[in-house]
N, C-alpha and C positions, 0 to 999 in steps of 0.2 A: 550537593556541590561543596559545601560546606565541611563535611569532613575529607574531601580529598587534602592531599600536600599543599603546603603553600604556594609551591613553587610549579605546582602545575594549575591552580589558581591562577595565579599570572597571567598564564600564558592567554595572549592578546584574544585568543580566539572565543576560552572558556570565558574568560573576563566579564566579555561582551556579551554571552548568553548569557551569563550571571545577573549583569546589570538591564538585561530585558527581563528577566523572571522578576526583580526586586522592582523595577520601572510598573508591570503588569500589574504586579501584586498592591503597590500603593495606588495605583488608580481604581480598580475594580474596590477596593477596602473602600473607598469612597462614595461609593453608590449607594442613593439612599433605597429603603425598602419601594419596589415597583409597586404600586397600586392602580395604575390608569396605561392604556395603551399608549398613550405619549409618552410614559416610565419607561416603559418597556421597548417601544422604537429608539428611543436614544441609547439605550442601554445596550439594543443593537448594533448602533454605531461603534458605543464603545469596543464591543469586541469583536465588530467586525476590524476595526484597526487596528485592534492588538495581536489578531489571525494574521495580515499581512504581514505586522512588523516581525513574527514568529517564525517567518519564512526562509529566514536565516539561520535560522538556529539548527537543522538538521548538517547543512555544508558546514558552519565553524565546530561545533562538535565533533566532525566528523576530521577537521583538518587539526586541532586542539589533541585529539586523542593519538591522532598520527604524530606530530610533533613532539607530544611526550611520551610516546612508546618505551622510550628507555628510561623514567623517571620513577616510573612504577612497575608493577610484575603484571605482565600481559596479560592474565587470568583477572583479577583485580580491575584493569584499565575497562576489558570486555565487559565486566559486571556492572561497571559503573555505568556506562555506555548502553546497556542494555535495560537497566533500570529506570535512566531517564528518557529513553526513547518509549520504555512501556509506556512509562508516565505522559511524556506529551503525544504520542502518537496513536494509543490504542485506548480507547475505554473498557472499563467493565461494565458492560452497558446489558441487562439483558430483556431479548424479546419474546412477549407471549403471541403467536400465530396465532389463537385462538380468542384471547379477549384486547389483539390491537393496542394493549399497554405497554409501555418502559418502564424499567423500575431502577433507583438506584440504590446496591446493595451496600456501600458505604465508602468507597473512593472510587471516583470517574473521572478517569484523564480528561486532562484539560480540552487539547484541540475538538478531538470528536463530539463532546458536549456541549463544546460553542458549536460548533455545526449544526449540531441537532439542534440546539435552543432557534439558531437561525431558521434551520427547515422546517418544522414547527411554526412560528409566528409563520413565514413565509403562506405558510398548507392555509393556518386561519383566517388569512387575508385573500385567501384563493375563491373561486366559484367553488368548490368541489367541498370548502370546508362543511357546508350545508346542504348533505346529500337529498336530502326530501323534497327540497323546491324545485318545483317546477320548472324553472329556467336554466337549472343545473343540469352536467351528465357527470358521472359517480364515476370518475377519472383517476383520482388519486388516491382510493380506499387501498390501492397493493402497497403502499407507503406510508410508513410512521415516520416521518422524518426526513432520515437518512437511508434508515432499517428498508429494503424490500423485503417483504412476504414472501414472496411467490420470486425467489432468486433461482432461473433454471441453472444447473451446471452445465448441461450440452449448448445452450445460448451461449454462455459467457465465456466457456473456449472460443466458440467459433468466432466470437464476435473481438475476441483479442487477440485472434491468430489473424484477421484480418488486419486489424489497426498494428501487429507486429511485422506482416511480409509486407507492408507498405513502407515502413521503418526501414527493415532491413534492404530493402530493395533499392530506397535510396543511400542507407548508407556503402552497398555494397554495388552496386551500377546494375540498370536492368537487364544489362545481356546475363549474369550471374542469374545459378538456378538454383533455387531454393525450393528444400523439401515442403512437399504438403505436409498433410496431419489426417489420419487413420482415428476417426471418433467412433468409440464402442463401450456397450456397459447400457448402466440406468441412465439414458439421455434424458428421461422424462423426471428425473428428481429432481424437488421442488425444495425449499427451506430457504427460513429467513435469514436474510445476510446484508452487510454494509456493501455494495455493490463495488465501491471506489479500493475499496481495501482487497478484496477479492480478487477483481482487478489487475491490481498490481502486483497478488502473488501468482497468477498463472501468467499474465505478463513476462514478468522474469524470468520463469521457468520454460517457455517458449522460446522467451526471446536469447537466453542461454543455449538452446540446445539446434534454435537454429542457426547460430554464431560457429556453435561447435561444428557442427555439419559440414559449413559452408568455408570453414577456415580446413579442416580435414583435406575436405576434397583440393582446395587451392596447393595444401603441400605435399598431397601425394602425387607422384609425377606421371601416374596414369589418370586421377581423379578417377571419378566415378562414371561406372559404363552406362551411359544412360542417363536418366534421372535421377539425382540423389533419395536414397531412402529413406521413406516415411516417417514423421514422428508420431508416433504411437500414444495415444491419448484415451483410458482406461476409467470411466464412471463406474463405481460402485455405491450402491445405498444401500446405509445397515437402518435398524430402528434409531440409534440415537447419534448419527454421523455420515458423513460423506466421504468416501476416497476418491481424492483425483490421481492417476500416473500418470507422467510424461516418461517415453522412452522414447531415446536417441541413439542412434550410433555415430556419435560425435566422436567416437575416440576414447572417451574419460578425461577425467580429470588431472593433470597432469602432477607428478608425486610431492614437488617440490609446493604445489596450491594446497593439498588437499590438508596436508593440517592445519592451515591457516584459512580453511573453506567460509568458518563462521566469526573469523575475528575481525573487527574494525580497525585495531592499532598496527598487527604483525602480519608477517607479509613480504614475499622475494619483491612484491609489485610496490610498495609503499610508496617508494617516492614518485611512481609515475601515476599513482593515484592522490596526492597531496598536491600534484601538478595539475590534474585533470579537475580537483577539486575548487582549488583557486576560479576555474572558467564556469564556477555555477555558484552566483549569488544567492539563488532563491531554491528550498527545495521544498515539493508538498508532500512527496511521498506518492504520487499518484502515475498510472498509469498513462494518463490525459495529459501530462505535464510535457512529455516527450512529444515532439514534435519536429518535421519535417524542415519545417522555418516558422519563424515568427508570426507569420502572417496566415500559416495555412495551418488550420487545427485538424486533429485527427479525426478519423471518422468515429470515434468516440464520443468528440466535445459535443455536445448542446447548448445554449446559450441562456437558459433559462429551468429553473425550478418547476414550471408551466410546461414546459416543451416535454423536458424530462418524464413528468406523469403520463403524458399523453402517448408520448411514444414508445414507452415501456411497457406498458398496458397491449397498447396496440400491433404494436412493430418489434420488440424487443430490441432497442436502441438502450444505449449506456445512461447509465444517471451518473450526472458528477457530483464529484464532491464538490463545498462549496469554493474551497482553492483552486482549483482545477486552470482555470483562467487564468490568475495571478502568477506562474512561474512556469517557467520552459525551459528545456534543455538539450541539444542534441543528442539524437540516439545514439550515436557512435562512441558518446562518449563513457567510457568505464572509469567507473567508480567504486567498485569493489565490495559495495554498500547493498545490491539488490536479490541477495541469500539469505545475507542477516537479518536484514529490516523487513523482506517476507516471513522471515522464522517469529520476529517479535507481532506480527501479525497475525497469525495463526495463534502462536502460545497463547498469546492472551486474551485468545477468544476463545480456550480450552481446545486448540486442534493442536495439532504437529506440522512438522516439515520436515524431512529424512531425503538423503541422497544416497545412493550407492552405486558407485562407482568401479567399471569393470576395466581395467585398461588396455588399451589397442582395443575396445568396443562402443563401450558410451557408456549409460549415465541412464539411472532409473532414479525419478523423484516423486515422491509418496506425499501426498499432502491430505491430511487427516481435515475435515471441517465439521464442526460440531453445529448439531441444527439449534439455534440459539432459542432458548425456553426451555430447553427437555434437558441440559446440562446446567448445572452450578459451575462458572470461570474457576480454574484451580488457585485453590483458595492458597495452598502452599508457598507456588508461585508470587501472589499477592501478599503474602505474608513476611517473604524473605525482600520482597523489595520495599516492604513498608521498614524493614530491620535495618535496609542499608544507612 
């Protein structure tokens, strides 16, 4: 942040994530070396606080970089903007399936490794920490943390296409028909993944395509004969990755978006996304975050770290992240944000994220997932954002 402009410095928005990262950094520099589980549970506190007070920082960033769009050269604003989202939103975290360890290869975004550290203590203070006793049942050995082992892809569609036609069904009234989803491929492939992050990128990718759909059909003036058509959802498993497709016949992507498909600053929609932005104080990033209302969580949420193990195992129910709780947002509301931020998702767990776009058709999206252990994070990547 430091070397942007001054004058985009300023701006009230970055300021403020500024003066949280420099607030962060002098309290955690404070903490003496942990030797006792009393060390270590306050230590929890501490960043369990400093993850809340973080929750801001994805909305003013994102309103900061909209406002000075014209200050800097659009390429430049995106880099920057995608740098610091690597940094607070994704780790280079990676997992062995086979010997159950983390390892860290030499820079680990902030957020997700306060999570882990929390998930972790949370798992040792669990029955389950201590799989051999007697008293125990061996519940949460599919989890390191955060990390699930044994993350299905055919589950974790089905299970966010459900918590999406809930969404869209209230945002869009329930006499309104919205397409099912046509699941085919390796349903049965398995590999380790941060559930929460996952999540959120086939989230968005559904919840896009069943937007498109259903906006399609409302302005064509026969709509659809029948049922509207299926979204196409295509599991592939190689040795060292996973492909998900989603295919829609939403229409496409319409000409005047499509260059500005992955940018945060530029944009025909800007100012009605700097509008929509102002009405979300808190953002986690997370799938679970969207909600219906206030009061009613999605069939996603679980309430507990406990829960989570048990039904995942058993029921294949969602694990949240540890935010999940802490911030909510109406589904309806577009932000323009849930392309990019699935792309920096993916990148930096060594996958992809590709759209291609047919128009007066729809919209095929390729989402590349690296089975974490059997890939080294691109190190490249990691390299040009450690240059920034």
């Amino acid at each position: 942040m430091q070397t942007l402009p001054y004058v985009v410095v300023t701006n009230p928005h970055i300021s403020q994530v500024y003066e949280l990262y420099y607030k962060a950094f002098e309290s955690l520099r404070k903490v003496r070396e942990i030797k006792t589980l009393d060390d270590n549970e306050n230590f929890c506190k501490k960043i369990s606080q400093t993850l809340q007070e973080h929750l801001t920082v994805i909305p003013k960033l994102s309103m900061g970089v909209i406002e000075c769009r014209d200050l800097m050269k659009p390429e430049d604003m995106d880099k920057f903007m995608n740098t610091i989202l690597r940094s607070v939103c994704a780790p280079m975290l990676k997992c062995s399936a086979k010997s159950h360890q983390l390892t860290d290869p030499q820079r680990i975004s902030r957020r997700v490794i306060a999570e882990q550290h929390l998930a972790l203590t949370e798992t040792f203070n669990s029955p389950w920490h201590f799989p051999d006793s007697p008293n125990t049942s061996n519940t949460g050995t599919e989890f390191v943390g955060e990390v699930f082992l044994k993350c299905n892809a055919g589950e974790v569609v089905n299970r966010c296409y459900s918590t999406i036609l809930s969404l869209c069904s209230a945002a869009y009234g329930a006499t309104t028909s919205l397409p099912t989803i046509h699941l085919s491929g390796h349903l049965d492939a398995t590999f380790p993944y941060i559930l929460s992050h996952l999540e959120y990128i086939i989230g968005e990718l559904l919840r896009n395509s069943i937007q498109a759909v259903v906006e399609r059909q409302k302005s064509s003036p026969r709509g659809w004969e029948g049922t509207p058509p299926a979204i196409e959802v295509t599991v592939c498993e190689a040795p060292q990755h996973v492909i998900i497709r989603v295919s829609d016949q939403g229409g496409g992507i319409p000409q005047d978006i499509l260059p500005h498909l992955w940018s945060f600053s530029k944009g025909p929609r800007s100012s009605q996304r700097l509008e929509n932005l102002n009405q979300v104080p808190k953002m986690a990033a997370t799938l679970q975050e969207l909600r219906v209302s206030s009061d009613i969580p999605t069939p996603l949420h679980t309430p507990s770290h406990y829960e989570q193990h048990g039904k995942s195992e058993h029921s294949g129910a969602g694990h949240d992240s540890s935010l999940s709780s802490l911030s909510s947002r109406p589904p309806n509301l577009k932000l323009g944000m849930g392309l990019p931020l699935s792309r920096v998702y993916a990148e930096y767990w060594a996958g992809s994220l590709e759209l291609h776009s047919l128009e007066g058709y729809g919209v095929d999206a390729f989402l590349q997932i690296s089975k974490l252990g059997n890939k080294n994070e691109q190190l490249t990547m990691r390299a040009s954002m450690d240059a920034v």
